[in-house]
Phi, psi and omega in degrees: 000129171206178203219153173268130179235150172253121158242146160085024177289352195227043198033028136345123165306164195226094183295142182271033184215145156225188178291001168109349174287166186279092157257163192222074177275095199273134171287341190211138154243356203265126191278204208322302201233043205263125189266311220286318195222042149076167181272180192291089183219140185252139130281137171232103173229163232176104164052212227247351151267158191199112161244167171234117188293100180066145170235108171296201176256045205187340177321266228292319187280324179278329156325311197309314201309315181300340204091352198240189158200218192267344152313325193261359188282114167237026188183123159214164205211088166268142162275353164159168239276311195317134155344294180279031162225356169241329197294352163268020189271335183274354146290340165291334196275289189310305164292321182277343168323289212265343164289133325168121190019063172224121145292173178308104181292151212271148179231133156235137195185153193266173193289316177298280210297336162328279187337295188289341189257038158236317187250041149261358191210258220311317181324285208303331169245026162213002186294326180243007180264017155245095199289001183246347197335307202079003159191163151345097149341152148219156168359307198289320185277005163241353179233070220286125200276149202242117210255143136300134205235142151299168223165140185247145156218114156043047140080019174252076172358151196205201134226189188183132178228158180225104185250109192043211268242321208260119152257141195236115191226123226244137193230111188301196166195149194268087164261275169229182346314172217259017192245359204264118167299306156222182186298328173296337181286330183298152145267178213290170172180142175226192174218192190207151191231091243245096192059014237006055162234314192248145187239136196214109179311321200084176200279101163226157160297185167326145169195077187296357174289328191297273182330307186288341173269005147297327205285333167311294195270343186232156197296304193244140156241147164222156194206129177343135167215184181197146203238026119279177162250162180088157196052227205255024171207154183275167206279186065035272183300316194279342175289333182299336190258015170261143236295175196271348182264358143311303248221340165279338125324001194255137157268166198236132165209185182111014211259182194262166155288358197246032181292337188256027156208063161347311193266007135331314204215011161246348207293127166113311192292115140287023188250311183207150180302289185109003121290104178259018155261337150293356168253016142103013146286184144268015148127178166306133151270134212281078193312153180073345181269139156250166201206084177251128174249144169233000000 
């Protein structure tokens, strides 16, 4: 069971607690290079916990639109190299250094992928800026890291952390390069699975095994699109050809800026409206929304 709620309309902070119930805040819905509704980075918060699933480069401006910032953040989960899931980490990373009585905000990551998104993305702007260290920063010294255990569901391998109340059960997914055949071709990139209720693709191409096979265990799906075809995320159209009691769980987020003018990118088809609760979603997700399961 879960309810919509509109939060922070009347410039209010968006408290990082709850009554112990399951909240779900995408701060961005917007995709990569998306102006209007900040990019796709989530809070998951629980009781007296909180992580936030990717910080973009736009992460720290959407924190503000809450009221908050990168200071009130005590816990992240990146999913993979892109900017707009990464590119604010090195103001988190900086900012919780250099400030003044703030420990070390919580990283949970698996070990392969540490190695790459510090020294292919984080390095170059926190690896040298202390000239006396007397050796190379690394990741540990701005994060203390939260390592994820393997795990099986109905027989597929996973990984998983359970940080207080909040379980985070972590999936690789085929984003990119856009030539990449299955997740070993891929680079890393996961999506996440939230208590086993909510299900969050992450940023992948098309995979209708993926969704559908989520679609069992979990209550709410929300799951990326781009509203074109072709290239590293699925599509519009091809989420449309997945079955309806699928697609009735599903919010749709990850979107262009021109997702509210359907005849730019849906006109001509007889297949879907380009409304995607007349085409048998639960609708666009939603900036400003809390999405609480009890």
């Amino acid at each position: 069971m879960y309810e919509v709620k509109e939060i922070c309309r009347n410039g209010e902070s968006l408290p990082l607690t709850t009554d112990g119930s399951l909240r779900i805040v995408f701060i961005g819905t917007g995709s990569a290079f998306a102006k209007r509704r900040r990019q796709s980075n989530i809070l998951v918060i629980q009781g007296n916990h909180h992580v936030l699933i990717d910080c973009g480069t736009q992460g720290p401006l959407a924190l503000n639109d809450l009221g908050l910032s990168v200071l009130d953040v005590r816990c992240y989960h990146p999913t993979h190299s892109h900017a707009d899931h990464i590119g604010g980490l090195e103001e988190v990373a900086l900012m919780n250094r250099y400030t003044p009585n703030i420990s070390k905000p919580d990283m949970i990551i698996l070990r392969d992928y540490q190695d790459i998104l510090w020294s292919k993305s984080l390095a170059g702007g926190c690896e040298y800026c202390e000239a006396n260290q007397g050796r190379p920063l690394q990741l540990t010294d701005f994060f203390n890291i939260l390592r994820p255990k393997n795990i099986e569901i109905e027989g597929r391998k996973f990984w998983a952390y359970k940080h207080g109340p909040i379980e985070l059960v972590i999936m690789r997914t085929r984003h990119f390069p856009d030539t990449a055949i299955s997740v070993d071709e891929s680079q890393w990139c996961s999506g996440i699975f939230i208590n086993r209720r909510v299900w969050i693709s992450g940023d992948t191409m098309f995979d209708a095994d993926y969704p559908i096979r989520f679609a069992n265990l979990a209550e709410v799906m929300f799951h990326d699109t781009q509203l074109f075809f072709g290239g590293v995320h699925a599509s519009y159209q091809e989420l449309m050809t997945l079955p309806e009691d699928v697609r009735k769980k599903m919010y749709l987020y990850h979107y262009g800026d021109n997702w509210d003018k359907p005849e730019t990118w849906a006109a001509g088809s007889d297949k879907y409206t380009g409304d995607p609760v007349k085409d048998g979603f639960l609708g666009w997700t939603e900036q400003r929304t809390a999405y609480d399961f009890y």
